[in-house]
Phi, psi and omega in degrees: 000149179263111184269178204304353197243333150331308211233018181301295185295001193264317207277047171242187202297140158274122179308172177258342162311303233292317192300152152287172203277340182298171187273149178303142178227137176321130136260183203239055180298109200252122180290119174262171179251253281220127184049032142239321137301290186239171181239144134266166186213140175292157167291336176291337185257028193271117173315122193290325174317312189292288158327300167337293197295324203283317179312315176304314158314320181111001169295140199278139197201123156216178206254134172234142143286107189234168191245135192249175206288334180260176189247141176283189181277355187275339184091044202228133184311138176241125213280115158267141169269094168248178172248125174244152129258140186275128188306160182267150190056040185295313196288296167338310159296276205296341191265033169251270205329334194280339169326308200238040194200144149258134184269115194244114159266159185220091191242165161252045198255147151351129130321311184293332168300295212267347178305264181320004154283299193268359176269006182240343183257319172251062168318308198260033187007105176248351194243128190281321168206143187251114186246166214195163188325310187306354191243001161287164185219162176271129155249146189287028166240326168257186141244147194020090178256166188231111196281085158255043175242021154277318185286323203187138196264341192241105188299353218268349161261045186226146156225167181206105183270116169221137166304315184269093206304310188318327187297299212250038180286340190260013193192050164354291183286013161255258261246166162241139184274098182278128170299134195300118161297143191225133147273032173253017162216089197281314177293105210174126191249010197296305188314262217277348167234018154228317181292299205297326156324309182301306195314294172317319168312294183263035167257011158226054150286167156248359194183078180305336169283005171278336169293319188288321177295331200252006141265343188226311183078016170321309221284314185300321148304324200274356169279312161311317185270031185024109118233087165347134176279161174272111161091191163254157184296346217186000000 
């Protein structure tokens, strides 16, 4: 995994030198959920220390009822209670993005978790689709990688922001590895002063992986970890 002191130089503000003279065009920004968006906690074990510190922070936090993968002994879905948090300036992001982007979420968390998650974080349905563990596939090196030549035959406008980089193993050259969220590190600026500049930026490429490759160099992380890059770069 790539940590918060790896990517300090890559995960910075893009200057307005940096932009190009063309005008912005919809890209196809694709979304993680869990530690990129939101932190979720089952609620019994969530450390009242941890609610505490987050609250103080200000962070936006609710409690949900979701249906989880196991059966009760009668065989009837058995109901989990979690606590989420909202990344700060969640709600901001999305609707900036959505100005110049379509918006795809894409996790590998359950349905039964994540519908009713993300239907309480996207009130104003900014995400044209939402997609869920089935629609991640196994490689013989990760499970549930997440495929975006499922999503678009033409990569050169897709991007895909995940804390786990293993997720974007088959299209290297698409993603940015966003530093993982916690609420037990409530103070965090990634959405509006490092991801969405960046976001801004490359929608007025023509072809966001010569960008992304000459800043984060996934495919050459992913050669560090023997993982063969997948495809072509570009």
């Amino acid at each position: 995994m790539i940590g918060a002191e790896e990517l300090g130089s890559d995960l910075e503000v893009i200057s307005e030198e940096e932009d190009c003279d063309a005008m912005p065009y919809f890209v196809m920004v694709v979304l993680d959920l869990d530690e990129t968006l939101v932190c979720a906690y089952e609620t019994s074990s969530l450390p009242a220390i941890v609610k505490i510190q987050a609250t103080e922070a200000g962070l936006k936090w609710f409690e949900l009822e979701c249906v989880s993968s196991d059966k009760e002994c009668d065989g009837k879905p058995k109901i989990s209670y979690v606590t989420v948090f909202e990344r700060p300036g969640l709600q901001e992001f999305l609707k900036q993005i959505g100005e110049f982007a379509v918006l795809v979420l894409f996790t590998a968390g359950l349905e039964g978790y994540a519908r009713p998650l993300v239907d309480r974080i996207d009130a104003e349905n900014r995400f044209s689709l939402r997609l869920y563990r089935p629609s991640t596939v196994s490689t013989e090196y990760r499970e549930h990688v997440k495929d975006l030549s499922n999503l678009s035959k033409d990569l050169s406008r897709v991007v895909i922001v995940d804390n786990n980089p293993f997720s974007f193993l088959l299209q290297p050259s698409n993603g940015i590895p966003c530093i993982p969220f916690s609420a037990g590190q409530p103070y965090d600026d990634q959405l509006l002063e490092v991801l969405l500049p960046l976001l801004k930026h490359l929608s007025k490429q023509k072809d966001v992986r010569p960008v992304l490759c000459d800043r984060f160099r996934m495919p050459e992380w992913f050669q560090m970890h023997g993982i063969p890059v997948f495809g072509s770069p570009m």
